[in-house]
C-alpha positions as CSV (number, residue, x, y, z in Angstrom):
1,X,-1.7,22.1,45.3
2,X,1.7,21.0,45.2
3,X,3.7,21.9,41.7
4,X,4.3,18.2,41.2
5,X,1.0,17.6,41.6
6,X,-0.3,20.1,39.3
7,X,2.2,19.1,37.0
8,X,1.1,15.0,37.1
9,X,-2.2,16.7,36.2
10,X,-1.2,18.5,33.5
11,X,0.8,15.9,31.9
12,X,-2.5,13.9,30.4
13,X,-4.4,16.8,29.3
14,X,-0.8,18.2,27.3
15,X,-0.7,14.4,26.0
16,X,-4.1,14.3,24.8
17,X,-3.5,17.9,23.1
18,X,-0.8,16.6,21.4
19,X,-2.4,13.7,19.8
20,X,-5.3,15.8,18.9
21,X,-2.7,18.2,17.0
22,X,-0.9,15.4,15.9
23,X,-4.0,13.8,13.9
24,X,-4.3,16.8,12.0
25,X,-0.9,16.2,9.9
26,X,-2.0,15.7,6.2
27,X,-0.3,14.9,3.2
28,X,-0.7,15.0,-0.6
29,X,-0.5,11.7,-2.4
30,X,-0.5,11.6,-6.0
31,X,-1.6,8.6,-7.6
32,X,-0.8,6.9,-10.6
33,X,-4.3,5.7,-12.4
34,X,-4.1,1.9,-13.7
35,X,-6.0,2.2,-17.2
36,X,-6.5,-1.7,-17.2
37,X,-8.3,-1.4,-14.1
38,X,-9.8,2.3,-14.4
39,X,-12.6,1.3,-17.1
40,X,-15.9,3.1,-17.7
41,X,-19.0,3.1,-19.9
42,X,-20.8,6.2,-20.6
43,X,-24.5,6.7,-21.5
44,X,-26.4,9.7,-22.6
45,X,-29.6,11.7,-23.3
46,X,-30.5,14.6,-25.2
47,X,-33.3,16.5,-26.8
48,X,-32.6,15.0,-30.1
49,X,-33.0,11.2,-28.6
50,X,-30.8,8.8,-26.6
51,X,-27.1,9.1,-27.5
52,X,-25.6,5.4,-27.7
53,X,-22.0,4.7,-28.8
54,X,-20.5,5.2,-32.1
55,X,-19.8,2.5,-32.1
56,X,-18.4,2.1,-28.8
57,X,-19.5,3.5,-25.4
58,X,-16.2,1.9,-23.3
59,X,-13.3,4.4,-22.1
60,X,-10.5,4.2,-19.5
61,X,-8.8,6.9,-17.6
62,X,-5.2,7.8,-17.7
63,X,-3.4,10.1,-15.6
64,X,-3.2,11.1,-12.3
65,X,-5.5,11.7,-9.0
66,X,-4.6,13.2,-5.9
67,X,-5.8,12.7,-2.0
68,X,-5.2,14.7,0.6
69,X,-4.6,12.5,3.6
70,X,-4.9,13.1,7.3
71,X,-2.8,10.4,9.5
72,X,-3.2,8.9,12.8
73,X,-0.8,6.9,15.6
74,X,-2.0,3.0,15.3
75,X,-3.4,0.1,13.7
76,X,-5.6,2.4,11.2
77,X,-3.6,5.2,10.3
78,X,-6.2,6.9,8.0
79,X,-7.8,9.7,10.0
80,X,-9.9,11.0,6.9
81,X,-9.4,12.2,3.4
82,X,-10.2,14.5,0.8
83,X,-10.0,14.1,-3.3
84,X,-7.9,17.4,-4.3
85,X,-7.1,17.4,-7.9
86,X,-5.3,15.6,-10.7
87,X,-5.7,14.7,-14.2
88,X,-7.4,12.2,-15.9
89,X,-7.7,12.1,-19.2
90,X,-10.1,9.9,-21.2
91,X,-8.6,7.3,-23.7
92,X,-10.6,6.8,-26.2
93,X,-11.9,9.8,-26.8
94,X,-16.1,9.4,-26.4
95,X,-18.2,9.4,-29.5
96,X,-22.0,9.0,-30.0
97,X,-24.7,9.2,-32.1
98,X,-28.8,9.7,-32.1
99,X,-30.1,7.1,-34.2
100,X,-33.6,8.2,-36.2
101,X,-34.9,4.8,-35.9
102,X,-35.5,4.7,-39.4
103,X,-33.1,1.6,-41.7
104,X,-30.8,3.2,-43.4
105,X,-31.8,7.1,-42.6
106,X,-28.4,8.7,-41.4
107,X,-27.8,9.6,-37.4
108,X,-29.7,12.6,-36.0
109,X,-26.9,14.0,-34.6
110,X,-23.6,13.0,-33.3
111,X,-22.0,13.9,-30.5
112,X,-18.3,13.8,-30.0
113,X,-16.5,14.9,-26.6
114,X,-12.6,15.4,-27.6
115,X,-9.9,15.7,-25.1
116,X,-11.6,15.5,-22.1
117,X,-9.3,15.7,-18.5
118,X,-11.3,15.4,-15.3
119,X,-10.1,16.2,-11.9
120,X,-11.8,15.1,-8.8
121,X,-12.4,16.8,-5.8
122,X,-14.4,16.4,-2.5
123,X,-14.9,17.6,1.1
124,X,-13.0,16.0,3.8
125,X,-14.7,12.1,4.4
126,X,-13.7,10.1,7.5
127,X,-11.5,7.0,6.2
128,X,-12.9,3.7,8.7
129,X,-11.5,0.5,9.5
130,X,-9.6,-1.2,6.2
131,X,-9.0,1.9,4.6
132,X,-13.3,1.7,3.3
133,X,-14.6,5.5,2.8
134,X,-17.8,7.6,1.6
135,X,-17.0,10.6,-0.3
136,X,-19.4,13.0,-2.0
137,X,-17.3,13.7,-5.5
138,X,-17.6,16.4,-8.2
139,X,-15.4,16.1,-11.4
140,X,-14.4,19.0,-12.8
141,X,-13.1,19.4,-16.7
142,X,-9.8,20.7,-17.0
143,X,-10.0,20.3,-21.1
144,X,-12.1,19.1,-23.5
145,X,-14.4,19.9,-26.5
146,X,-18.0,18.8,-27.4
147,X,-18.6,18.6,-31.5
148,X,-22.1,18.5,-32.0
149,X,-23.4,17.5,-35.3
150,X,-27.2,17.4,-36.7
151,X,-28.6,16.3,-39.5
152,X,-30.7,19.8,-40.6
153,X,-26.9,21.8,-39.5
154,X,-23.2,22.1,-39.7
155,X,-21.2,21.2,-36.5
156,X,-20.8,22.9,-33.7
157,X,-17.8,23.1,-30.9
158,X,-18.1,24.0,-27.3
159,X,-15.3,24.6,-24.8
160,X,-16.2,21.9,-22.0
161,X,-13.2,23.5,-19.7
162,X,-14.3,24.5,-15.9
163,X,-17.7,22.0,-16.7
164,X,-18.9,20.3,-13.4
165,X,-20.4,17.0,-12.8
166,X,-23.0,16.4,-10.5
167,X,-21.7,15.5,-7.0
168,X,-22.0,11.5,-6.7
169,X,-21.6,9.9,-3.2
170,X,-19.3,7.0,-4.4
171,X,-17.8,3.9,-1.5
172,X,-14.3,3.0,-2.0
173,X,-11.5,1.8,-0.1
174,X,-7.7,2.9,0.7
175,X,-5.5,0.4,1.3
176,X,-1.6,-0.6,1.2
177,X,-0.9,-3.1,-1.0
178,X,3.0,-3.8,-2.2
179,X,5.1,-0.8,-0.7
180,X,2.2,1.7,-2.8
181,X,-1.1,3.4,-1.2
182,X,-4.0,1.5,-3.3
183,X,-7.0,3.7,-3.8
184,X,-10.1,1.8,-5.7
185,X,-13.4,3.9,-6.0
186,X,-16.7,3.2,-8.0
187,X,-18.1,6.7,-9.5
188,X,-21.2,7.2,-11.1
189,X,-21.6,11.5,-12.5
190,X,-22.9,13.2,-14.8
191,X,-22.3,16.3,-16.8
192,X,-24.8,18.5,-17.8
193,X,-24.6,20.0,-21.6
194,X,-26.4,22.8,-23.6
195,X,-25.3,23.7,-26.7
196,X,-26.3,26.8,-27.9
197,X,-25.7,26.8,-31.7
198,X,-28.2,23.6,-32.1
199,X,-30.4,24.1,-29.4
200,X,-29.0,20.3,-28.2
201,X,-29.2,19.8,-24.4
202,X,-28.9,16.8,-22.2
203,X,-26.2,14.8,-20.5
204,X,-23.8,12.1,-20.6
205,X,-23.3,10.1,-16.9
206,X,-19.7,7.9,-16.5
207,X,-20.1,5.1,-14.9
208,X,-17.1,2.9,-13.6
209,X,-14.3,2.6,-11.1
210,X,-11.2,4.9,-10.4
211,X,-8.2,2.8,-9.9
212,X,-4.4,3.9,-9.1
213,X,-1.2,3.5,-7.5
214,X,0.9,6.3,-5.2
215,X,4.0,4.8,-4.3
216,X,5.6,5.0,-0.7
217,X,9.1,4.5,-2.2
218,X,10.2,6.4,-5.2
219,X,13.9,6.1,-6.8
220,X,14.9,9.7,-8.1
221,X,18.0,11.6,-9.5
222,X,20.1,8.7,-11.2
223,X,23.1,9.0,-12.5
224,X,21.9,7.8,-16.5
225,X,22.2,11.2,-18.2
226,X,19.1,12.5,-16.8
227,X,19.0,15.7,-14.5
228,X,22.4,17.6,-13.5
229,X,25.3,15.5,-15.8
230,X,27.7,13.3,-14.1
231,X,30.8,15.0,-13.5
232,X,33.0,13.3,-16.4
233,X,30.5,11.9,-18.8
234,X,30.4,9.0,-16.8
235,X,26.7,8.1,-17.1
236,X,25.3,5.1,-16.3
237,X,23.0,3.7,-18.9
238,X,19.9,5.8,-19.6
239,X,17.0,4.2,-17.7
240,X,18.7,2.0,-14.9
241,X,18.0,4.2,-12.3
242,X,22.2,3.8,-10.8
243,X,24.4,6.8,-9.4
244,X,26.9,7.9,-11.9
245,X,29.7,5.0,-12.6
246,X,32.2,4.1,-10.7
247,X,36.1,2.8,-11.4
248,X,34.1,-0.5,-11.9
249,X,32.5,0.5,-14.8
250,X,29.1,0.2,-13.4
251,X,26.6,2.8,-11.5
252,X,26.1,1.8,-7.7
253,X,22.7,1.2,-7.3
254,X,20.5,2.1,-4.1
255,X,17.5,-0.6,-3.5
256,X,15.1,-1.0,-0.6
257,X,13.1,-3.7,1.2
258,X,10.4,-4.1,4.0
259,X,7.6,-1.2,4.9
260,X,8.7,2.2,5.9
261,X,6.0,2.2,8.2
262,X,7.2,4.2,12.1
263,X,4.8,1.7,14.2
264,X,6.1,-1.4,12.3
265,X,9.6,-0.6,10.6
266,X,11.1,-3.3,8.6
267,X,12.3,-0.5,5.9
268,X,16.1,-2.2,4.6
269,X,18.5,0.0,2.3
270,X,20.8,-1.9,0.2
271,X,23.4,-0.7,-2.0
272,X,25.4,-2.2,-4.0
273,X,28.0,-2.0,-7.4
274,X,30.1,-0.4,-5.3
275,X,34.2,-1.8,-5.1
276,X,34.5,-4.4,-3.8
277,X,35.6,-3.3,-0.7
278,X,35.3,-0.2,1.4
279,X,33.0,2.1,3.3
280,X,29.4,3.4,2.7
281,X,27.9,5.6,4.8
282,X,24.1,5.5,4.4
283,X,22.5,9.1,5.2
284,X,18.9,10.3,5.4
285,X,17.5,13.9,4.2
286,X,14.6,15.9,4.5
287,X,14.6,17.0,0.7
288,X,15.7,16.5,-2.7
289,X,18.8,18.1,-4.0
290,X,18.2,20.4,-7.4
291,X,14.7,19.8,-7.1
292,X,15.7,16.0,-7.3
293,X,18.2,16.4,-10.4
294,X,20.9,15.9,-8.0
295,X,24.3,18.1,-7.3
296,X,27.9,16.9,-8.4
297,X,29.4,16.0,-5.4
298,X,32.8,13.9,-5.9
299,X,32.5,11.2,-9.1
300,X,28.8,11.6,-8.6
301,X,25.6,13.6,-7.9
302,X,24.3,14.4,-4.2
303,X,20.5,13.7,-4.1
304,X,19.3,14.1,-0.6
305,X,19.8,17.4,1.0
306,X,18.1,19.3,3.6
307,X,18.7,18.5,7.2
308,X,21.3,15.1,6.8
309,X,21.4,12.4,9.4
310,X,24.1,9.8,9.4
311,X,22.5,6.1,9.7
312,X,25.6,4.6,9.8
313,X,29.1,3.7,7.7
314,X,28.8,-0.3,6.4
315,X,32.1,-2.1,4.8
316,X,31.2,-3.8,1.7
317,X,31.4,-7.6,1.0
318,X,31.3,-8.1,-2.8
319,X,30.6,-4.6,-3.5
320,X,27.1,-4.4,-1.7
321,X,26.1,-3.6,2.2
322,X,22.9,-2.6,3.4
323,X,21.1,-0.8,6.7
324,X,20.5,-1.5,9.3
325,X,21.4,-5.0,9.9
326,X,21.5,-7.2,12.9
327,X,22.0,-5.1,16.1
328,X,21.2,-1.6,14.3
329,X,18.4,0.7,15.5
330,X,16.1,0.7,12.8
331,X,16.0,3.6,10.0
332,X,12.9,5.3,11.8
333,X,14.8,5.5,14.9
334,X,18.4,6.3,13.7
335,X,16.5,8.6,11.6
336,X,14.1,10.5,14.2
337,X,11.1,9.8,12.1
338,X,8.1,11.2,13.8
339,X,5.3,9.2,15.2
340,X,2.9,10.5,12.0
341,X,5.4,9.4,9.9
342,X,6.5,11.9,7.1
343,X,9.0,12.0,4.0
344,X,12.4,11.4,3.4
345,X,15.3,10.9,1.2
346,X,18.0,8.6,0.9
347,X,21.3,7.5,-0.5
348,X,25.1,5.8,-0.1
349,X,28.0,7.7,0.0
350,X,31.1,5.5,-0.8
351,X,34.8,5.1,-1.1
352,X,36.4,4.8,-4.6
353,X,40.4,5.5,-4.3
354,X,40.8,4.2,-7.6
355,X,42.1,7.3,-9.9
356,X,38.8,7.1,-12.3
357,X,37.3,10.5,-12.9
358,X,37.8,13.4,-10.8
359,X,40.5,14.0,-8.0
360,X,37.9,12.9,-5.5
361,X,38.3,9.2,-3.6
362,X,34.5,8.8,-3.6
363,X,31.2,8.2,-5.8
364,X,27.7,8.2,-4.5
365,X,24.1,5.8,-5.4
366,X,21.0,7.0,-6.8
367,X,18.3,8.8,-4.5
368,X,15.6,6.9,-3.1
369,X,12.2,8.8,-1.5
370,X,10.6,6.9,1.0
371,X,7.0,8.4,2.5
372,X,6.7,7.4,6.1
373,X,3.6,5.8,7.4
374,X,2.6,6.0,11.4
């Protein structure tokens, strides 16, 4: 055989290869639980009676979860999944009671779980067409106390840390809905309880949905007096998420538009506050600077570091530009994203000659985090 041939014939088997080891990229995704959507009920039993609320049996979660997530090239970039952690906490805290089913005689116990953090976890699950997946999930404590209280002795407290639920096969969905990963999953477990001091044993089973957010586009290190200080004590105003402020008076801000998605890019940076005129070069990096408190660079803070890429130097109109515009490459492009996607950091470097704080001629946005879908 020729080498040509025998490299033609190669060429599909190297292709598939790399797909296959291309599949395997996984990332962590921490998302942000929505307590107006995260409800739950909880029921009980023990060896003193039913437990039923006191007086309520409703809770929501708070907190965080996290998925591990495995990414593949085209329409349905979820390969699979895996539930890996987090902490959600349980607001109000749950509190029952064993009624004697006498009028008027006093509770045979009461039974009061304070503080009580749960973090998921599962083996990997295969994530289908519209995001829908079947996961076999255990929820482990991370804190909490049971009180134990009965009528013939004083109360009791057991340490409900490291406790393990039942595993529960629960359906649920991951989706993209507005610029965030949306994960939505109904749960049903339940936690076994002894305690020894009153001989009570039985369990308590939560039933409701897990709901939460994990944003795709994050701003971070702003220039408002949080992280490393603005060189000069020129902070922008504490919360407004701007770059430290310029000769205008005002922090440039660094916004985005569209989907930072490699197979279907419409991902838009757009800065503006900047003078009215003069250059921004927008640049892309692989990490956060100062662990995302930013570096003084110039009249501002440098957020994204790592390995820089150049997108490409705008001239403001009004003080604002953006990238790319009509007849730029796109940002996964002009930024080498690969085809799995992955994350990245952003911000505008700009010109500001005007004598304002240091000897420097320039200032810089905010940060902005973008996670890269295939």
């Amino acid at each position: 055989m020729h080498t040509n041939s025998l490299l033609r014939g190669l060429r599909p088997i190297a292709a598939a290869l790399a797909l296959c080891g291309a599949v395997q990229a996984q990332s962590t995704y921490v998302f942000d639980l929505v307590p107006a959507s995260s409800n739950f009920t909880w029921s009980g039993t023990s060896s003193f009676g039913n437990i039923v609320g006191n007086p309520s049996n409703a809770f929501h979660l708070e907190g965080t979860t996290n998925l591990d997530v495995v990414f593949q090239p085209g329409a349905q970039p979820y390969a699979s999944a895996a539930f890996s952690g987090g902490a959600a906490a349980a607001v109000p805290d749950i509190h029952g009671r064993v009624d004697s089913g006498i009028p008027g005689f006093p509770p045979l116990a009461t039974f009061d779980v304070l503080g009580l953090v749960l973090s998921p976890a599962s083996a990997s699950f295969t994530v289908g067409a519209g995001g829908t997946f079947s996961a076999s999930i255990t929820f482990t404590a991370l804190a909490g106390t049971m009180v134990v209280d009965t009528i013939t002795g004083s109360p009791t407290s057991t340490d409900l840390t490291g406790a393990v639920s039942a595993p529960t096969t629960a359906d649920g969905a991951l989706t993209l809905v507005g610029g965030a990963l949306h994960l939505s999953v109904p749960v049903n477990s339940t936690f076994a309880f002894t305690d020894p001091s009153s001989g009570a044993s039985g369990s308590i089973t939560l039933v409701g949905t897990v709901v939460g957010d994990s944003p795709l586009v994050r701003g971070f290190c702003a220039g408002d007096g949080s992280g490393t200080a603005c060189p000069c004590g020129n902070s922008a105003p504490a919360g407004s998420g701007r770059g430290c402020l310029n000769s205008t008076g005002v922090g440039a801000r660094l916004l985005t538009s569209g989907a930072a998605r490699v197979s279907a890019d419409t991902f838009v940076l757009t800065a503006s506050s900047m003078p009215t005129t003069g250059t921004a070069l927008f640049f892309q990096g692989t990490s956060q600077a100062a662990g995302g408190d930013g570096a003084v660079f110039g009249d501002g803070k440098r957020c994204a570091a790592g390995s820089i890429n150049r997108l490409g130097t705008k001239t403001n109109v009004g003080g604002s530009s953006s990238y790319p515009v009509a007849g730029d490459p796109t940002v996964s492009v002009r930024g080498a994203i690969p085809v799995l996607g992955g994350t990245r950091t952003y911000q505008v470097w700009y010109r500001n000659s005007a004598t304002y704080c240091t000897t420097a001629t320039f200032n810089l946005t905010n940060g902005v985090q973008a996670v890269w879908l295939p």
